[in-house]
N, C-alpha and C positions, 0 to 999 in steps of 0.2 A: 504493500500500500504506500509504503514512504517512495517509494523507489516511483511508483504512477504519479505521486504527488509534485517530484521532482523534474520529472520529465515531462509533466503535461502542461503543453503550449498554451493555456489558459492562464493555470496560475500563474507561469513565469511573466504574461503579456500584463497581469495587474500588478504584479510586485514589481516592471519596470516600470509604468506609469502610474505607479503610487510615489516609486521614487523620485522619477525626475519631474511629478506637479507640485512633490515637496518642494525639492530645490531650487525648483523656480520661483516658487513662491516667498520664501523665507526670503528672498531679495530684496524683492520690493521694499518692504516695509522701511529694513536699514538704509536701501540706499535713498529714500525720500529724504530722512531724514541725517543722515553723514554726509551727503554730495552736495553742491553748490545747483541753483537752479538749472545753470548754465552747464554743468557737467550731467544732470539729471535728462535732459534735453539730450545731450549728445547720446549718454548712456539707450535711451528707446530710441533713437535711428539706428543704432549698431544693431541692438534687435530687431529692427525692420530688416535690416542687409543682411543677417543672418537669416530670416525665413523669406528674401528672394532665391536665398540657393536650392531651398525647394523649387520654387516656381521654376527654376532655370532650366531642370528635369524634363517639365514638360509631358508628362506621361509614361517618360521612360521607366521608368523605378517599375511602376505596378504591371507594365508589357511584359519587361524582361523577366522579373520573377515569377511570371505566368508563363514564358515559351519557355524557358528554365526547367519547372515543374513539367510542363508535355515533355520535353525530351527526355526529362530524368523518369518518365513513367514509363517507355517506351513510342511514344508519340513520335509522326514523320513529321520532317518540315512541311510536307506537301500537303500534309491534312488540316494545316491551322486555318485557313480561310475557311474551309466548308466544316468545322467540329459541331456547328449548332445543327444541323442538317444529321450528326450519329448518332444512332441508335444501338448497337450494336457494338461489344466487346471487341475490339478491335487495338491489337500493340505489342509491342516483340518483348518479349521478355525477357533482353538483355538491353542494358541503351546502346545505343549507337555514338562511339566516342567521337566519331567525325561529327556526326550533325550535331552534339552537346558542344564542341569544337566552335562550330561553329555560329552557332547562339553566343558561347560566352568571349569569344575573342572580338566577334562585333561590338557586343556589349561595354567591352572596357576599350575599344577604341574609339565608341562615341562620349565616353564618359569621359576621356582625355579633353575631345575634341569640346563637349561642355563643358569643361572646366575651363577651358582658353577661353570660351564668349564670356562666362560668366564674369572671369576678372576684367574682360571688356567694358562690361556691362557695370561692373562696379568702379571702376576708375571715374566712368562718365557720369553715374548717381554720386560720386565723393566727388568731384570736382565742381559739380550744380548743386551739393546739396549739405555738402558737408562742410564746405571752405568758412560760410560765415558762423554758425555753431560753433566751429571749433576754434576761431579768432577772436570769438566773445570769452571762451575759458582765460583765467589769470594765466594760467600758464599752456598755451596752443601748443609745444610741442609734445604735453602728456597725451594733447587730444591725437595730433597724428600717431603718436605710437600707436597709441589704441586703436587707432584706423588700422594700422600696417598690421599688428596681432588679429584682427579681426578678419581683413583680407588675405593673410597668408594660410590662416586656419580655417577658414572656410573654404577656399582653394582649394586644399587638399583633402579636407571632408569630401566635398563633391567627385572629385578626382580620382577617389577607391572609394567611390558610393556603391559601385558595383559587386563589391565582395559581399556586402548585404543583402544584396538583389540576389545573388547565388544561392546564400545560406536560407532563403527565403522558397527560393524553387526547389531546393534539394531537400525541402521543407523540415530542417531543423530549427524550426521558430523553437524551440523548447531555449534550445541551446542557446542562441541568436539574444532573447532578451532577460536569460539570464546571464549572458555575459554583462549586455547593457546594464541590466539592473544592478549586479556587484559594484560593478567600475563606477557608476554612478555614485553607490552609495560610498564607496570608498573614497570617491571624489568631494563628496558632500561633505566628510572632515576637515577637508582643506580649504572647501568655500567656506565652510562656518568659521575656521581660522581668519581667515584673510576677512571676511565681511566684520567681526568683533573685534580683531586685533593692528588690523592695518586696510579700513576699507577706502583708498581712493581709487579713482577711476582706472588710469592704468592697471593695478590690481586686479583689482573688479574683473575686467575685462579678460585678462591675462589666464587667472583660475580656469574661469568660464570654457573657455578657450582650448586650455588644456586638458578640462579632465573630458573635452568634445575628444579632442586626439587624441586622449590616454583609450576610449571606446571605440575608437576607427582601428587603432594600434591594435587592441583585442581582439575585434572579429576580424582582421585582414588574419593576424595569425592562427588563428583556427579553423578560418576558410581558405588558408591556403593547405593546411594539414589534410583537411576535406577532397581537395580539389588534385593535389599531388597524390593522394591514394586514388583515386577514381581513374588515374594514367590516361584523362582526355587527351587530344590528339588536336594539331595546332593545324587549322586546314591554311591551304596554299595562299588563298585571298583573305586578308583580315577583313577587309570592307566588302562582303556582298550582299553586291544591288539585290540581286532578288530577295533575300533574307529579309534586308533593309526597309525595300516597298512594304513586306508583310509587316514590322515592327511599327513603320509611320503609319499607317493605315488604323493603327489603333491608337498607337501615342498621341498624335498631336489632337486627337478627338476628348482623351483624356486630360492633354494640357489645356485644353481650351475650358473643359468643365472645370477643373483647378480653378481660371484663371476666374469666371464667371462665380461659381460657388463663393469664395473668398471673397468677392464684391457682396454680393449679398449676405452674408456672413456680418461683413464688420460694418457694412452702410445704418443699420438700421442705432446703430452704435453712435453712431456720426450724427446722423439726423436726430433722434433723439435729446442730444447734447445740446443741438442747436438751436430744438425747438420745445426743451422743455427745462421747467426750472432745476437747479443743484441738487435739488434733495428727491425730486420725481424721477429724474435723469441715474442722479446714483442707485436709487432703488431699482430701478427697471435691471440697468449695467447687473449690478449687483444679481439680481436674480437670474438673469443671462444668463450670467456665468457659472450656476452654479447647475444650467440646464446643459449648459457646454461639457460641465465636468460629466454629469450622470450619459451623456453623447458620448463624450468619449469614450468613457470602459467599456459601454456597451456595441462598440463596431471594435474595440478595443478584443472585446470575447470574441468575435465573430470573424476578424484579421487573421487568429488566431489558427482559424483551423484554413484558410483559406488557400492555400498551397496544398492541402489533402484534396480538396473538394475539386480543386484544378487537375491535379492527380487523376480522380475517380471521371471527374467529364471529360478529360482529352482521353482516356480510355477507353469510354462509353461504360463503364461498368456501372450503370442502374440502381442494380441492384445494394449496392453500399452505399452510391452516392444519395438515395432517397430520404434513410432514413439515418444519417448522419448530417443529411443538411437538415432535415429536423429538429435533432439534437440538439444540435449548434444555434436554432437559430431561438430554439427553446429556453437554450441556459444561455444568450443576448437580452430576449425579453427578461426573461428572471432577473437580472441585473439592473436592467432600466427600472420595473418598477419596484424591486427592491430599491434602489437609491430614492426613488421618486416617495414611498411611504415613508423613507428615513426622515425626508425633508418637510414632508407635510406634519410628521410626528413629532420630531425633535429640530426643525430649523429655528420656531422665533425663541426658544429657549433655551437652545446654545447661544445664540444673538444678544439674548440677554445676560446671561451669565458673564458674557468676556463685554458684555458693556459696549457692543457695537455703537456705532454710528452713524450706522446705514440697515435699515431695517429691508425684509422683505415685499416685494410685490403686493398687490391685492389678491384674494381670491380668487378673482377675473381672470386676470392676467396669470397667476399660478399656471390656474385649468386650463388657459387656450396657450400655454404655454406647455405642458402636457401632453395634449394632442400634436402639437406642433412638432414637439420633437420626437412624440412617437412616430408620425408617421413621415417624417424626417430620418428616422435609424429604420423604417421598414422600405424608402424608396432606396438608402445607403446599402443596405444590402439585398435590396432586388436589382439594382444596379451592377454589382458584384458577382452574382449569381451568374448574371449574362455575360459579364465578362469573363467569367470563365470557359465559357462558349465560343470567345472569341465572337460574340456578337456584341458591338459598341456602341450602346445607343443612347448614353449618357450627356454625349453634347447636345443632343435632341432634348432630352430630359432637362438641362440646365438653362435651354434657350428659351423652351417655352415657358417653364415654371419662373424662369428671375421675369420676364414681360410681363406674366400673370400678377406676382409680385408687386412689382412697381405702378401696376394700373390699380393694383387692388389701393394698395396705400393715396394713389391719388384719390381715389374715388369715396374714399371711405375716412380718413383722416377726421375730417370735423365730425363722424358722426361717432368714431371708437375713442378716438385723440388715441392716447397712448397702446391701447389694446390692438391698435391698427394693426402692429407688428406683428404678433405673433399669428394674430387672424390671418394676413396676408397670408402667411406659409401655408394656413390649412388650404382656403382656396388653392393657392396654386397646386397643392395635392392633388385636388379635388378635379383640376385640369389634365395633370400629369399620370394619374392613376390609369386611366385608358392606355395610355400608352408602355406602362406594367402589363397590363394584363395582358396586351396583342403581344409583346416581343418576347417577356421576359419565360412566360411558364410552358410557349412552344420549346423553347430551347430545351426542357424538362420531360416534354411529352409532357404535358398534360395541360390542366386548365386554372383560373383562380380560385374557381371553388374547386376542385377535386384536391386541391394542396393547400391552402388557405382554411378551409373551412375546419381543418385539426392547430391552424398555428395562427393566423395572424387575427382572422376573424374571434373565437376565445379571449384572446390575451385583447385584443379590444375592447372588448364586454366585459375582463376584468378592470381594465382601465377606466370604461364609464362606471363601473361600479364605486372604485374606488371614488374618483370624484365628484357621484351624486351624495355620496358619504362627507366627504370632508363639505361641498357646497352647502348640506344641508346643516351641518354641524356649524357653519361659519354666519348662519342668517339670524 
């Protein structure tokens, strides 16, 4: 039992995101109050520039450790375009070290070639964006250090982002975010050192930095143990066009939804601030965030297994794949509304206890914020599902539902004000659902109700139950 405990890509995926939301979060607080406005300022651009090096991706990350996973199951290059189309058990049961070869030597030669845009990309957001922040600090050359630590570190993150991608398709996630989570937490003494004992920016910045590349340092070395015993095979052409066509055919569909998501993610954040008072504004944020965290672990559980489930549908194997994504998608909701009871049980009196200053939402806003991100972590991984199919229909998803979005809050503003927000997401569900149910449960064989009506339909009716309970208990 220790030993399943140990190895199961679930736990390890909370105990690394319990770790590193601590240690992000223990920042904050010190550095509002140890740093100068003017270095606090600089301080959240560097964290801006540190989460463009996702964006920079583009898609590639979650492609690659999905044609990773087909190869490593047996899967041909020639069957990823048409996989939503099998049926049928179908894959050799040896891999084929040329074609694995060839997925992963592309792979890290585009990840080279994205590392060169990126510092591109970053030269010209520091030069437009960084020059006068950093000329306002007493002392501008602590600020460009911290620039140069930040660009050369994330450089090189991006740069062997690949080895993750690998460890991800050869789907030792067990492995993968227990490495993360140790290194982290071992890293976490050092941030706590340096933030109580000597926190300036430079510092600051420098820790941060290093225990990122003390955790790139760990999984390259373990994935390369991985990958030297597997004696893949180094094919003739590093860059093939034909491989390549099939990877962009999915990435840049996926970067586009990144890029889109992310807008409506942090917009309504924005506007909010803008157009509501301190204390409504922080209340709202505040309860966001706390819908963000219970988002998290719950595609957090379901990431988890997702290099299996890639596994079982680039093989056609049905029969495991059915009632494992079940499973998986069972112990995701159990998560969600477990944190979601926690918060309606014990939020305003934790709140109180540490003497907050920022109280919770309304009732309103709770509930439509509920539904909001339920069926926000049920489009997240109906989305997922399909793309394991190698059918990509997420930029479709993103395009229509942020329009829906954005017309809903036009249209309805003065009549919700604040509740607009999280209303808008249900709507655009409510547009975007149709297009779940046409693309996503063909890929399955089957239908929305013949799969749904054991998983997502229940854990809804437990949802309106739970908040016809808490509404009525709050009148």
């Amino acid at each position: 039992m220790i030993q399943k405990l140990i190895s199961s890509s679930i736990l390890n995926s909370w105990f690394s995101s319990l770790v590193i939301l601590f240690s992000s979060l223990i920042a904050i607080p010190i550095v509002i109050t140890k740093l100068s406005v003017e270095e606090i300022n600089v301080w959240f651009l560097f964290a801006s520039i540190v989460a463009l090096s996702q964006g920079v991706q583009f898609g590639f990350n979650t492609t690659f450790a999905r044609f990773i996973a087909y190869v490593n199951s047996g899967v041909t290059i020639e069957e990823f375009r048409n996989l939503r189309y099998k049926k049928d058990i179908k894959f050799k049961d040896t891999i084929d070290k040329l074609e694995f070869g060839r997925v992963f030597y592309l792979m890290k030669y585009l990840y080279v070639f994205l590392s060169v845009i990126y510092l591109i990309v970053l030269f010209l957001i520091g030069y437009f964006s960084l020059g006068k922040p950093i000329e306002s600090l007493a002392n501008p050359g602590d600020g460009w250090m911290a620039a140069s630590i930040v660009a050369v570190s994330t450089t090189i993150t991006l740069s062997f982002g690949y080895y993750q991608n690998f460890m991800l398709g050869i789907n030792k996630v067990a492995l993968l975010q227990r490495i993360t989570g140790i290194v982290n937490l071992i890293g976490l003494i050092f941030i706590l050192g340096i933030l109580f004992l000597h926190p300036t920016l430079v510092s600051i910045v420098f820790i941060y930095q290093l225990v990122s590349l003390s955790v790139l340092v760990s999984i390259s070395y373990f994935a390369k143990k991985e990958f030297v015993n597997m004696h893949i095979k180094v094919p003739e052409k590093v860059f093939d066009k034909e491989l390549f066509s099939i990877v962009w055919d999915s990435a840049w569909k996926s970067g586009i939804t990144t890029v889109i998501a992310n807008v409506v993610k942090h917009i309504s954040a924005i506007l909010v601030a803008q157009l509501f008072s301190p204390t409504a504004s922080a209340s709202f944020l505040f309860t966001k965030r706390i819908f963000d965290i219970i988002e998290n672990f719950t595609m957090t559980t379901f990431n988890a297994r997702v290099p299996a489930i890639a596994k079982y549908r680039g093989q056609g194997n049905f029969d495991k794949l059915m009632p494992y994504l079940r499973q998986t998608q069972y112990i995701s909701y159990g998560v969600f509304l477990l944190g979601y009871i926690i918060l309606l049980v014990g939020g305003e009196h934790i709140l109180s206890l540490i003497s907050s200053n920022v109280s919770l939402g309304t009732s309103s806003l709770i509930i439509l914020f509920s539904f909001a991100s339920f069926f926000s972590r049920y489009g997240g991984m109906s989305l997922a599902i399909s793309n394991q199919s190698n059918h990509i229909i997420e930029h479709i998803n993103a395009l229509v539902g942020s329009t829906v979005f954005f017309i809903t809050i036009f249209l309805f503003y003065e009549s919700f004000s604040i509740n607009v927000f999280p209303f808008a997401q249900i709507v655009a569900f409510l547009f975007v659902i149709y297009l779940f149910i046409k693309n996503v449960y063909p890929t399955l064989h089957t239908t929305f109700w013949q799969y749904e009506k054991k998983v997502f339909i229940p854990i809804l009716g437990i949802l309106i139950l739970i908040n016809l309970i808490y509404y009525r208990s709050n009148i």
